[in-house]
BAKE-6525 format. One record per residue (C-alpha): residue number from 1; residue in three letters; y, x, z. Coordinates in pm, whole numbers. Example, Ala and Ser with C-alpha at 12.3 -4.5 7.8 and 13.67 -1.06 7.14 Angstrom:
2
+-----+------+--------+--------+--------+
! pos ! code !  north !   east !     up !
+-----+------+--------+--------+--------+
!   1 !  ALA !   -450 !   1230 !    780 !
!   2 !  SER !   -106 !   1367 !    714 !
+-----+------+--------+--------+--------+
REM end
This chain:
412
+-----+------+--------+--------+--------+
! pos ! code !  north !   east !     up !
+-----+------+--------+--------+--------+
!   1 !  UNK !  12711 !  12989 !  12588 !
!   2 !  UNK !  12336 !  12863 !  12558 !
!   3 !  UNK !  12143 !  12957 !  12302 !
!   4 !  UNK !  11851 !  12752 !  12385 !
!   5 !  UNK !  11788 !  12412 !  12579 !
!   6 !  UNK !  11398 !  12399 !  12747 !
!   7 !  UNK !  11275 !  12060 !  12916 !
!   8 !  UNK !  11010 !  12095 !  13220 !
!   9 !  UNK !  10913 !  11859 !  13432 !
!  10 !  UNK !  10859 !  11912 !  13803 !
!  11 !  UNK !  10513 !  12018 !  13885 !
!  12 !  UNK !  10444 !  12165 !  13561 !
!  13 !  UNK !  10470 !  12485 !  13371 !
!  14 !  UNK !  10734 !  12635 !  13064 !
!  15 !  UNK !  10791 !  12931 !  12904 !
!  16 !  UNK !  11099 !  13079 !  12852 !
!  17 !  UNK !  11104 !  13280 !  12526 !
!  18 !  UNK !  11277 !  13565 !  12458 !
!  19 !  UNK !  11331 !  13497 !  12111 !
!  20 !  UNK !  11380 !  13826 !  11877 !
!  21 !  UNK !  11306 !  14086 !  12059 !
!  22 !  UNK !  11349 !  14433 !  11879 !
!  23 !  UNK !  11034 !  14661 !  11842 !
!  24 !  UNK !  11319 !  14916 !  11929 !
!  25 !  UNK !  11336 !  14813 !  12303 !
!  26 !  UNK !  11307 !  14972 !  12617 !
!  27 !  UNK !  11301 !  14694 !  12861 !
!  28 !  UNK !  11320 !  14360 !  12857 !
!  29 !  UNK !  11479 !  14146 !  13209 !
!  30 !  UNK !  11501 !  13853 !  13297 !
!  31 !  UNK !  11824 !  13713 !  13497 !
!  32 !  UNK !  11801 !  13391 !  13674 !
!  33 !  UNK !  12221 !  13304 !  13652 !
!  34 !  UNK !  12454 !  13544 !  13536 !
!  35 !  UNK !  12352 !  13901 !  13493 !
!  36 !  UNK !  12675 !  14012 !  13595 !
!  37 !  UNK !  12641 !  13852 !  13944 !
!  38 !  UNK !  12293 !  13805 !  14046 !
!  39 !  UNK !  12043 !  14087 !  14058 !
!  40 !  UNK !  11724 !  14063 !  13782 !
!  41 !  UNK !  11437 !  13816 !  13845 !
!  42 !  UNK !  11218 !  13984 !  13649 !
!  43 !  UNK !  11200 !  14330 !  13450 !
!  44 !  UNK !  10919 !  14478 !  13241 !
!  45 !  UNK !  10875 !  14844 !  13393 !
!  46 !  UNK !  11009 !  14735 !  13750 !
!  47 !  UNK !  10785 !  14565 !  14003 !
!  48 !  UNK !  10997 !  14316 !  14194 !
!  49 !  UNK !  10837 !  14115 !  14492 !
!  50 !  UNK !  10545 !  13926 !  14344 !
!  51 !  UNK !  10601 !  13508 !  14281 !
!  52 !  UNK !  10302 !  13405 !  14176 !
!  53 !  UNK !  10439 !  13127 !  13999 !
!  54 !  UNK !  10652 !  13386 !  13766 !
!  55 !  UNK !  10481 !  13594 !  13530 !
!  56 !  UNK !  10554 !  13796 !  13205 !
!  57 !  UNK !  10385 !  13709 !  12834 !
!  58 !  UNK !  10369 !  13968 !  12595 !
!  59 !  UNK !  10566 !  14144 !  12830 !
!  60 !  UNK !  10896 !  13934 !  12702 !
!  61 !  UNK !  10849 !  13562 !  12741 !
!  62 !  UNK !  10896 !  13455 !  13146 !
!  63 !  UNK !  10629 !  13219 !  13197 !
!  64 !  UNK !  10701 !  12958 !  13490 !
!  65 !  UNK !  10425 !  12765 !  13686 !
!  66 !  UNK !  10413 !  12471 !  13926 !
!  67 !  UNK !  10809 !  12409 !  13834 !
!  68 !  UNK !  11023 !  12286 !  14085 !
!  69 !  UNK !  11407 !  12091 !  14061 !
!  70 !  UNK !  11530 !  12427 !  14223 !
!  71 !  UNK !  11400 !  12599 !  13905 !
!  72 !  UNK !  11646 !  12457 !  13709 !
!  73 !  UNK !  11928 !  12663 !  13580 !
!  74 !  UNK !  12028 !  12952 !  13345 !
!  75 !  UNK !  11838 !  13196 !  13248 !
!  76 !  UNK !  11916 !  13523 !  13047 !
!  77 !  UNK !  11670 !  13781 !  12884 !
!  78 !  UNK !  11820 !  14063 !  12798 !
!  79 !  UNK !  11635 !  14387 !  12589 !
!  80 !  UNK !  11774 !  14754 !  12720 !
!  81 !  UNK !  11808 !  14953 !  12351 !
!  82 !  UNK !  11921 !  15317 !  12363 !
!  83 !  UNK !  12281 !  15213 !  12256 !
!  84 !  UNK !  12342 !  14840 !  12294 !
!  85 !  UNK !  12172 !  14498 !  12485 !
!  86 !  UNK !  12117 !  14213 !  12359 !
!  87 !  UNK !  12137 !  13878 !  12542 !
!  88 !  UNK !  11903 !  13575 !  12498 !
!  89 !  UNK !  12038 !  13264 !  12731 !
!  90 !  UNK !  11833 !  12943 !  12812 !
!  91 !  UNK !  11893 !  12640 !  12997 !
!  92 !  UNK !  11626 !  12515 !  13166 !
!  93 !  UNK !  11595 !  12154 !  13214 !
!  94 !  UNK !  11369 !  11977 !  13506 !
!  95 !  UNK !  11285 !  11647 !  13525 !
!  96 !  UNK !  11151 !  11468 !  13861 !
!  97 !  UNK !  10888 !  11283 !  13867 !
!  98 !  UNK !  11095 !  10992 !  14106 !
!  99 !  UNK !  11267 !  10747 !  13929 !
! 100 !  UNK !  11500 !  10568 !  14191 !
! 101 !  UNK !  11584 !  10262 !  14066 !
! 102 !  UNK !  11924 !  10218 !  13913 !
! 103 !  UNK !  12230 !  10115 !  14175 !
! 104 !  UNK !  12546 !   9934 !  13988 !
! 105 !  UNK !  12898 !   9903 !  14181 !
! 106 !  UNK !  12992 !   9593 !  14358 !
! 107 !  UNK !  13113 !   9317 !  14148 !
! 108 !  UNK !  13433 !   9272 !  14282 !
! 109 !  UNK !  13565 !   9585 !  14097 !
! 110 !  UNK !  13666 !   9515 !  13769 !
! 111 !  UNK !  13559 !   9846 !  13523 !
! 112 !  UNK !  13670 !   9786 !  13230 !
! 113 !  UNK !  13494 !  10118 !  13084 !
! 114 !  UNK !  13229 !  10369 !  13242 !
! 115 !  UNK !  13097 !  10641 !  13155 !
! 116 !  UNK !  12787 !  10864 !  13227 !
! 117 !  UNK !  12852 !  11219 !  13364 !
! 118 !  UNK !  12522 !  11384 !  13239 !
! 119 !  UNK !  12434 !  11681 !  13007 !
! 120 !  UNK !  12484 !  11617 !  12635 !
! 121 !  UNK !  12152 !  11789 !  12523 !
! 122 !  UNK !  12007 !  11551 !  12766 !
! 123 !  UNK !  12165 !  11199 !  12770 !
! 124 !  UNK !  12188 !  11113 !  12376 !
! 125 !  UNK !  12304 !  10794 !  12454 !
! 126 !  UNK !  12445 !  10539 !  12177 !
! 127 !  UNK !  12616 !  10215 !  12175 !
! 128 !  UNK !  12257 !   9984 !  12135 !
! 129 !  UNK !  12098 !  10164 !  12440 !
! 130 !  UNK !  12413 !  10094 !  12688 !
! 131 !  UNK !  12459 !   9750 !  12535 !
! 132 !  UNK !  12064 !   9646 !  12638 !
! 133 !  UNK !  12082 !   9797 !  12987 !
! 134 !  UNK !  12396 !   9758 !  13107 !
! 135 !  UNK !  12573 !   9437 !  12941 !
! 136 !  UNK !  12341 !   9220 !  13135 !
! 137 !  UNK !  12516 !   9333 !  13458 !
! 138 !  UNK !  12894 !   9397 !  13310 !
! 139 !  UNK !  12934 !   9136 !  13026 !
! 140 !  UNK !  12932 !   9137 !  12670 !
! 141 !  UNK !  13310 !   9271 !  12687 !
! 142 !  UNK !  13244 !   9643 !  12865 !
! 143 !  UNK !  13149 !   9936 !  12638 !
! 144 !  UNK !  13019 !  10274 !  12712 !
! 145 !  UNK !  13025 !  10655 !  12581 !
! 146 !  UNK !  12920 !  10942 !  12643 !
! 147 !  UNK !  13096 !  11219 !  12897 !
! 148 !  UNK !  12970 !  11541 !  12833 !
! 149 !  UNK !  13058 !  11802 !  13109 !
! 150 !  UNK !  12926 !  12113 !  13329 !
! 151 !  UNK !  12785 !  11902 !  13545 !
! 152 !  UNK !  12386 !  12050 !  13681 !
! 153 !  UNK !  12193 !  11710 !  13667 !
! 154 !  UNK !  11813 !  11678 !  13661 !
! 155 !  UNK !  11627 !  11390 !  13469 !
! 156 !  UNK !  11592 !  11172 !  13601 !
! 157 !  UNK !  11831 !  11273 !  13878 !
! 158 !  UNK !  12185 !  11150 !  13971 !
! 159 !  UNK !  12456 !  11068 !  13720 !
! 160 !  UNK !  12792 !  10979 !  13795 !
! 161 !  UNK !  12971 !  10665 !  13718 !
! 162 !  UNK !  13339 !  10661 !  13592 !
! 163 !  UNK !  13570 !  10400 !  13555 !
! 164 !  UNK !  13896 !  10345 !  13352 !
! 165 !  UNK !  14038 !  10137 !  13472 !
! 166 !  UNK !  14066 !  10219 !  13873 !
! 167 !  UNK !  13919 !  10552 !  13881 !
! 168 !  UNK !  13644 !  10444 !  14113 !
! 169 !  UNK !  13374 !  10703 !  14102 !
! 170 !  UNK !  13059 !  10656 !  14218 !
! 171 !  UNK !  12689 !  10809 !  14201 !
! 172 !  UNK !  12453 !  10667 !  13999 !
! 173 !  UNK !  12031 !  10687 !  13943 !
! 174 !  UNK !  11781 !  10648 !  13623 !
! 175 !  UNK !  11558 !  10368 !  13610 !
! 176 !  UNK !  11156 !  10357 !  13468 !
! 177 !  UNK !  11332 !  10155 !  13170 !
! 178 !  UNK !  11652 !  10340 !  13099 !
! 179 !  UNK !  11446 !  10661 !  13154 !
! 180 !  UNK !  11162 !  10541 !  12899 !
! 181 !  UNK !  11446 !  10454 !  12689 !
! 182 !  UNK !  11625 !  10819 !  12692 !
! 183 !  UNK !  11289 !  10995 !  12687 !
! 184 !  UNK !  11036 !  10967 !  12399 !
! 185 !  UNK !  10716 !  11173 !  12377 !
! 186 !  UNK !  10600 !  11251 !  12044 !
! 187 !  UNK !  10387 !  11116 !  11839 !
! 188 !  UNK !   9990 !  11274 !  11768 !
! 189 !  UNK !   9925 !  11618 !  11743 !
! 190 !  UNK !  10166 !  11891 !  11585 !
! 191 !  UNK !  10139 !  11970 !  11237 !
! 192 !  UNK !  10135 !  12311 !  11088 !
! 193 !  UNK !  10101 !  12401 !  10688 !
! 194 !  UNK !  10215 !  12724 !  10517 !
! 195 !  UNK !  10451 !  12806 !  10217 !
! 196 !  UNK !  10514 !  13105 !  10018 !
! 197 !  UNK !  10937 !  13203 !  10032 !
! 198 !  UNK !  11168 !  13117 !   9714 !
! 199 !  UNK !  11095 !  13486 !   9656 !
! 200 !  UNK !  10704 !  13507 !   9621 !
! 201 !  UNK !  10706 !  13785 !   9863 !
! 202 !  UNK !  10673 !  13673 !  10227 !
! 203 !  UNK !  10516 !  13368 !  10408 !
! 204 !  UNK !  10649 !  13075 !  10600 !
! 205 !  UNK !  10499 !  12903 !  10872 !
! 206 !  UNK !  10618 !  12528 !  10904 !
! 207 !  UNK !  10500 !  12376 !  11259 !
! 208 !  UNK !  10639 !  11971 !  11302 !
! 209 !  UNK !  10613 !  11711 !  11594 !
! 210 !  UNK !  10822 !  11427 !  11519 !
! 211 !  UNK !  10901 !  11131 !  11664 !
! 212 !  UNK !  10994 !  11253 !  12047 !
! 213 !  UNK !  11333 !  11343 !  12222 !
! 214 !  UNK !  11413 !  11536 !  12335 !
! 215 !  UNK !  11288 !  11793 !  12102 !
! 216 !  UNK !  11016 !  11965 !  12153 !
! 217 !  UNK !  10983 !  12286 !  12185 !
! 218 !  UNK !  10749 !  12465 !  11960 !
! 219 !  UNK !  10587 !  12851 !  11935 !
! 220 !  UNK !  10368 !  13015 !  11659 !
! 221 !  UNK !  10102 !  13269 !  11815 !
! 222 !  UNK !   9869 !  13484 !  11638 !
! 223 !  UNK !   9564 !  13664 !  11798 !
! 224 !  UNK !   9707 !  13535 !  12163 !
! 225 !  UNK !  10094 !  13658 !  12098 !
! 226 !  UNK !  10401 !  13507 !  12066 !
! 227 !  UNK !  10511 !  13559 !  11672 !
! 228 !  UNK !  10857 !  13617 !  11777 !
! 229 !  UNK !  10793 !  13945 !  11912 !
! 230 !  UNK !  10647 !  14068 !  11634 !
! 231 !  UNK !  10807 !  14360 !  11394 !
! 232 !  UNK !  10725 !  14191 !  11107 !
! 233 !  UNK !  10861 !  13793 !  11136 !
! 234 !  UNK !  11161 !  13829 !  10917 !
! 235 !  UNK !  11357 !  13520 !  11077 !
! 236 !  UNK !  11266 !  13244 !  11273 !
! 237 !  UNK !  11465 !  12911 !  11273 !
! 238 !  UNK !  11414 !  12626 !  11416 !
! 239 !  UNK !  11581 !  12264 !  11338 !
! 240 !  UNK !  11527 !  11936 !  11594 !
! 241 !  UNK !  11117 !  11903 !  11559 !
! 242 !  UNK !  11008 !  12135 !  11314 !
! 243 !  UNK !  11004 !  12509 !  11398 !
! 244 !  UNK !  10948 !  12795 !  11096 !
! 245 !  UNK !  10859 !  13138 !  11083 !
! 246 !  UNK !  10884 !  13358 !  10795 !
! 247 !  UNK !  10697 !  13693 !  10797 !
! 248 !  UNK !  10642 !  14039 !  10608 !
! 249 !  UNK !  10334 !  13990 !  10351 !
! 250 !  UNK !  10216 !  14302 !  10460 !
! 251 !  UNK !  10064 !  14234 !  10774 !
! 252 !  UNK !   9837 !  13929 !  10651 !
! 253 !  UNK !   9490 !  13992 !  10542 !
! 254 !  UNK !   9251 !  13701 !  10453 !
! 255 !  UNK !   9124 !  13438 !  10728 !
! 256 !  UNK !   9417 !  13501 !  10954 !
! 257 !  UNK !   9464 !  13241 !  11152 !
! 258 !  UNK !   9826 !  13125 !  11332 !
! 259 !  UNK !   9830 !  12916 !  11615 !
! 260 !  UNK !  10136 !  12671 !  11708 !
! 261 !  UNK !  10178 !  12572 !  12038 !
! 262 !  UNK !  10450 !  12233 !  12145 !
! 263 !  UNK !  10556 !  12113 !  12498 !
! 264 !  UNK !  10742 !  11838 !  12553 !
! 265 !  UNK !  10920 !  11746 !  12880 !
! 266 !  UNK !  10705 !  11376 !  12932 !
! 267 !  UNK !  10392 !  11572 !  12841 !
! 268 !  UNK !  10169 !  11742 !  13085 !
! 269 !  UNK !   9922 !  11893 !  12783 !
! 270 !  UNK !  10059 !  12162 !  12555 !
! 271 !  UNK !   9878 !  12033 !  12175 !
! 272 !  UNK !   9839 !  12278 !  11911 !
! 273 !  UNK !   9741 !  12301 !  11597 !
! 274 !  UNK !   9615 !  12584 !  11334 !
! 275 !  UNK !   9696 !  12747 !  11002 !
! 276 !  UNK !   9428 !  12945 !  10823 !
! 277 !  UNK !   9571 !  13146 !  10545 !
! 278 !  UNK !   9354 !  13246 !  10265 !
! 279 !  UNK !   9318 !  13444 !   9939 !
! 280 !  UNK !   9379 !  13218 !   9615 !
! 281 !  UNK !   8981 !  13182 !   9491 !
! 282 !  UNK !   8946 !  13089 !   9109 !
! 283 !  UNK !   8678 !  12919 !   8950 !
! 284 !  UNK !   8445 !  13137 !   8629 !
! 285 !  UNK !   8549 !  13044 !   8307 !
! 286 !  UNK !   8272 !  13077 !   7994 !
! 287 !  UNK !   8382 !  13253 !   7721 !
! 288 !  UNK !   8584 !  13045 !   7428 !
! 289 !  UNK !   8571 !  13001 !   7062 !
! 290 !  UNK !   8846 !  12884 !   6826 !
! 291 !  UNK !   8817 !  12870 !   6421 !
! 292 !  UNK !   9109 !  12932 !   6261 !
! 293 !  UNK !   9372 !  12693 !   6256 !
! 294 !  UNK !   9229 !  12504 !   6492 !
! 295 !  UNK !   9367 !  12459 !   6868 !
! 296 !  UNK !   9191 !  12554 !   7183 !
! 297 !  UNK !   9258 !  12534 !   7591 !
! 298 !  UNK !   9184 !  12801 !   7855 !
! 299 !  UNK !   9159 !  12654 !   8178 !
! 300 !  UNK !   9213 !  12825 !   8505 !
! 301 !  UNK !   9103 !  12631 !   8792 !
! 302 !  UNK !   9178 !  12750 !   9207 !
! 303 !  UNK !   8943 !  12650 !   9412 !
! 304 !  UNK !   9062 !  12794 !   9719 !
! 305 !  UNK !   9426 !  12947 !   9871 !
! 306 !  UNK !   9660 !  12899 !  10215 !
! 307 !  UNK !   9940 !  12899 !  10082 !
! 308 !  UNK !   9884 !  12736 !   9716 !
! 309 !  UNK !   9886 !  13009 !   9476 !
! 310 !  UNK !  10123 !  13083 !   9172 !
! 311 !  UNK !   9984 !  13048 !   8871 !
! 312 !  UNK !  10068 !  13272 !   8518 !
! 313 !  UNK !   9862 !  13375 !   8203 !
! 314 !  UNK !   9907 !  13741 !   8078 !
! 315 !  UNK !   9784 !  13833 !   7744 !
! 316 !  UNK !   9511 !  14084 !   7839 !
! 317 !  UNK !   9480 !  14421 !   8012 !
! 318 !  UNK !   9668 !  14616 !   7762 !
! 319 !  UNK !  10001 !  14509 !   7871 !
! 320 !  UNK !   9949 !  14384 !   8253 !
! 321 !  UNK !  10296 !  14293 !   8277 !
! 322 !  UNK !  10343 !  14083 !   7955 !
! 323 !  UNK !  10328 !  13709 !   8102 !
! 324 !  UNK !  10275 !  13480 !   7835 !
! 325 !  UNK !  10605 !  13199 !   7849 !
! 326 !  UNK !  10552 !  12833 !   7712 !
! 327 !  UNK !  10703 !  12809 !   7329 !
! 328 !  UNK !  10584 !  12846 !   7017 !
! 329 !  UNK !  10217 !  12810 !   6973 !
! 330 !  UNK !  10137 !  12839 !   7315 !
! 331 !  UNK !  10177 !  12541 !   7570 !
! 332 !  UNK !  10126 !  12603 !   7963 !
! 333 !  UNK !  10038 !  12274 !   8189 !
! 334 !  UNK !   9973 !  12304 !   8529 !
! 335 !  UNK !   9869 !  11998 !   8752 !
! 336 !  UNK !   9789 !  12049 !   9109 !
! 337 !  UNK !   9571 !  12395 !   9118 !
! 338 !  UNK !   9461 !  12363 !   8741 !
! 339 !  UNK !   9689 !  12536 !   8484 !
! 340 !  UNK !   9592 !  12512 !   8133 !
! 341 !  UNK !   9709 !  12773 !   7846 !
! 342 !  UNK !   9678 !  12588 !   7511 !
! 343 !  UNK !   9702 !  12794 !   7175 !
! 344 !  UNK !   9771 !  12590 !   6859 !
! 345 !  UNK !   9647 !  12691 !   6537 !
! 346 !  UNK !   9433 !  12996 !   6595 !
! 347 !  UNK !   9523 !  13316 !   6421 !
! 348 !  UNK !   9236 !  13587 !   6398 !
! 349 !  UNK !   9441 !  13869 !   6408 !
! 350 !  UNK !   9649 !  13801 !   6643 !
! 351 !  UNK !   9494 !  13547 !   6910 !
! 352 !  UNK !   9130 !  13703 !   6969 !
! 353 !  UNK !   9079 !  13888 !   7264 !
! 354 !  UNK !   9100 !  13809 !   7655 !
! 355 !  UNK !   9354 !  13683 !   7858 !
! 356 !  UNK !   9415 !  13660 !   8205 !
! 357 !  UNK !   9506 !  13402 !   8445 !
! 358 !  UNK !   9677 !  13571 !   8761 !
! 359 !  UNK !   9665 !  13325 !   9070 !
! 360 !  UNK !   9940 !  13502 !   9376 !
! 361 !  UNK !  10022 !  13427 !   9737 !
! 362 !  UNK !  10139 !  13589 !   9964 !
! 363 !  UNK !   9830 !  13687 !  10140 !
! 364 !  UNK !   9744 !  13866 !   9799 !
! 365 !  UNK !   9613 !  13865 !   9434 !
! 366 !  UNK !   9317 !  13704 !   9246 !
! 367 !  UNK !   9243 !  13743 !   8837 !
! 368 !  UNK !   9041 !  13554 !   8593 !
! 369 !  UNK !   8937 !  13696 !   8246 !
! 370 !  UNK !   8910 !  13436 !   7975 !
! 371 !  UNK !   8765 !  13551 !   7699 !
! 372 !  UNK !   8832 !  13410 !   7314 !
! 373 !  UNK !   8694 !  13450 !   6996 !
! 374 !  UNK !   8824 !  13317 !   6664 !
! 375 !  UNK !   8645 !  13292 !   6348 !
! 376 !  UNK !   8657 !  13142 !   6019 !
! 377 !  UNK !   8591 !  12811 !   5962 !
! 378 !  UNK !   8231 !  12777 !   5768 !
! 379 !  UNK !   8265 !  12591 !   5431 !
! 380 !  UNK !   8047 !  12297 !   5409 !
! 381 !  UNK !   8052 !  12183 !   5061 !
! 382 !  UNK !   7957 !  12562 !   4943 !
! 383 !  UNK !   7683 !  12580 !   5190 !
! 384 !  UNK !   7522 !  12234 !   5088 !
! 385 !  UNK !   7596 !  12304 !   4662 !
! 386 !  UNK !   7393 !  12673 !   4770 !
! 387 !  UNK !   7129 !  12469 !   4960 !
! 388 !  UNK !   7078 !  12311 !   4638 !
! 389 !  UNK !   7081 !  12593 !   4406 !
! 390 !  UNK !   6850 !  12726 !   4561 !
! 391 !  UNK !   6633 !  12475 !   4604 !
! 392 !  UNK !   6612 !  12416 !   4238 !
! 393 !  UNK !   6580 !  12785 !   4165 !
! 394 !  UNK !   6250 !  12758 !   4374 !
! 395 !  UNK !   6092 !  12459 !   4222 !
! 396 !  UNK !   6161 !  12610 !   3873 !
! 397 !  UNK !   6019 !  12970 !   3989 !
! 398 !  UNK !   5680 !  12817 !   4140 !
! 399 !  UNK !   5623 !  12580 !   3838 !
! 400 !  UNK !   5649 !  12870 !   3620 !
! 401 !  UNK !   5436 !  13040 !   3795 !
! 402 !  UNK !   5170 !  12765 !   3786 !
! 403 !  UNK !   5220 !  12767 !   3426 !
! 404 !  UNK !   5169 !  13081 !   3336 !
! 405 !  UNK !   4834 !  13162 !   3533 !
! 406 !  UNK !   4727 !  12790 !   3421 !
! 407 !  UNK !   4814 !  12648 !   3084 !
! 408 !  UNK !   4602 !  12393 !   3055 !
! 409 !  UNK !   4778 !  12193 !   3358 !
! 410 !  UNK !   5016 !  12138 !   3137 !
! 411 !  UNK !   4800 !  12000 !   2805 !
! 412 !  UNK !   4648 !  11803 !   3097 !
+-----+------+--------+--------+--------+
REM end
């Protein structure tokens, strides 16, 4: 069976990938048909008579130039390991850039239901698109469906016709407007983001371009390779328009960047777009003071990270691994990249210190040191009845003074 269904377009270029390749691997060929009955088109330690239009990438992927309807077909890449091979099959697709117009049988036969004898991946037909193009020339009362068989048709090539009701069969060709109608390019540019794993350990590359059909076909590169032949993707899946990667956290370093590449069959320019993944980068924090019984916040703000970071609070360096959990006297609140460690009514023994705010990604590890010190509250009233006391004390102290040295102030 196929594993994988690639659109071209006649006149253009594609390229074939072959999709998990082991490091392990010899050799990697390419078969154009069956490998069991037509020799190899293309091997990666044998030189076969040079096509210019055929050409290895990353010494895996076949690329194909200037495409032609003849191109169309099978195609199987297989990798030579020391005890087994493994198979990769695509269909390649071409479309043709003439679009007879669309011939209908003569009206004397009566076809009371018809079907069109194209490739499934291809013709998605449904009930709203046969109704608008062909009830105008069969009535209201004929209905159509899809016929999905073996059949090697090129869009916008021939299709057959089939009737029900007298078995008439008859060849039949794509119009501009059934064609635009069967054919969609998408929409923009692709767009790529990053995501750490359920785990916390490894990254995922998303890459999207909705809105077309068929699908398009998308490709992650890094540093001018193909991601899919590299040791450390850990899977790679791909469903309709959106195409993921997820790799090994130990390969990424800071300022990588990952490129994703998407072709479409209607669309002569291959757009990209970019994913720059970065360390998590946290804002200073000045040290904090809290009287006891009172309540005070630690903030810990990220400024920067691809993908966003996780964010914890530890209680300090003593015990690294001791993550403080929400409960008790201490509340956690995180909005966004901000996460804010409240501790309600401030205990001097216990609560003084620092504590750290850990911010994680997969591309690696950033800490903040928050610093806290708690002190008892200053009584007022005591200070301001001292204030006083002393005040007093000093009047009386320099009167008697004055009296002493000079009595007569006082007779005076």
């Amino acid at each position: 069976g196929t594993d994988e269904v690639v659109f071209g377009q006649v006149g253009g270029s594609i390229l074939l990938l072959c999709r998990n390749v082991s490091k392990e691997a010899t050799e990697v060929v390419w078969f154009q048909g069956d490998p069991h009955s037509f020799p190899p088109l293309f091997s990666s330690r044998v030189s076969f008579p040079p096509d210019v239009r055929f050409s290895l990438v990353d010494n895996s992927s076949l690329s194909i130039t200037e495409l032609r309807v003849q191109d169309e077909g099978n195609y199987t890449c297989r990798e030579v390991l020391n005890k087994t091979d493994h198979e990769h099959r695509v269909q390649l697709l071409v479309a043709s850039k003439s679009s007879p117009q669309l011939s209908f049988l003569p009206s004397a036969f009566h076809i009371s239901k018809f079907i069109w004898h194209c490739p499934e991946s291809l013709w998605l037909l449904n009930q709203h698109v046969c109704g608008s193009v062909w009830k105008e020339q069969l009535g209201e009362s004929q209905d159509c469906a899809l016929f999905s068989s073996d059949a090697s048709v090129s869009l916008p090539g021939s299709c057959a016709m089939r009737t029900g009701a007298v078995g008439f069969h008859s060849p039949a060709v794509v119009s501009d407007h059934v064609l635009s109608l069967l054919t969609d390019p998408p929409q923009a540019t692709p767009k790529c983001w990053a995501e750490t794993s359920s785990s916390g350990l490894m990254l995922q590359l998303f890459c999207s371009w909705p809105g077309g059909y068929p699908h398009p076909t998308l490709h992650w590169r890094e540093e001018g390779q193909d991601l899919e032949n590299s040791s450390w993707v850990i899977s790679s899946t791909s469903s309709s328009d959106t195409h993921v990667e997820t790799l090994n956290s130990s390969h990424l370093s800071h300022r990588k960047v990952f490129k994703c590449v998407g072709s479409h069959v209607v669309k002569q320019e291959q757009p990209a777009c970019t994913v720059e993944i970065k360390l998590p980068s946290l804002e200073p924090e000045p040290p904090q003071t809290c009287f006891v019984g009172d309540n005070v916040t630690l903030t810990c703000r990220v400024t920067e990270s691809m993908p966003a970071a996780r964010l914890s609070w530890l209680r300090d360096i003593s015990q690294p691994e001791a993550e403080i959990q929400p409960g008790g006297r201490f509340l956690i609140a995180q909005e966004g990249n901000v996460s804010r460690l409240t501790i309600q009514n401030c205990s001097q023994g216990t609560d003084g210190g620092c504590y750290v705010c850990k911010a994680q990604n997969p591309v690696g590890l950033r800490e903040l040191f928050v610093c806290l010190t708690v002190k008892q509250p200053v009584n007022i009233v005591g200070l301001v009845g001292a204030v006083v006391v002393l005040s007093v004390l000093a009047v009386l102290t320099i009167t008697g003074v004055v009296l002493y040295y000079n009595p007569l102030l006082c007779l005076r």
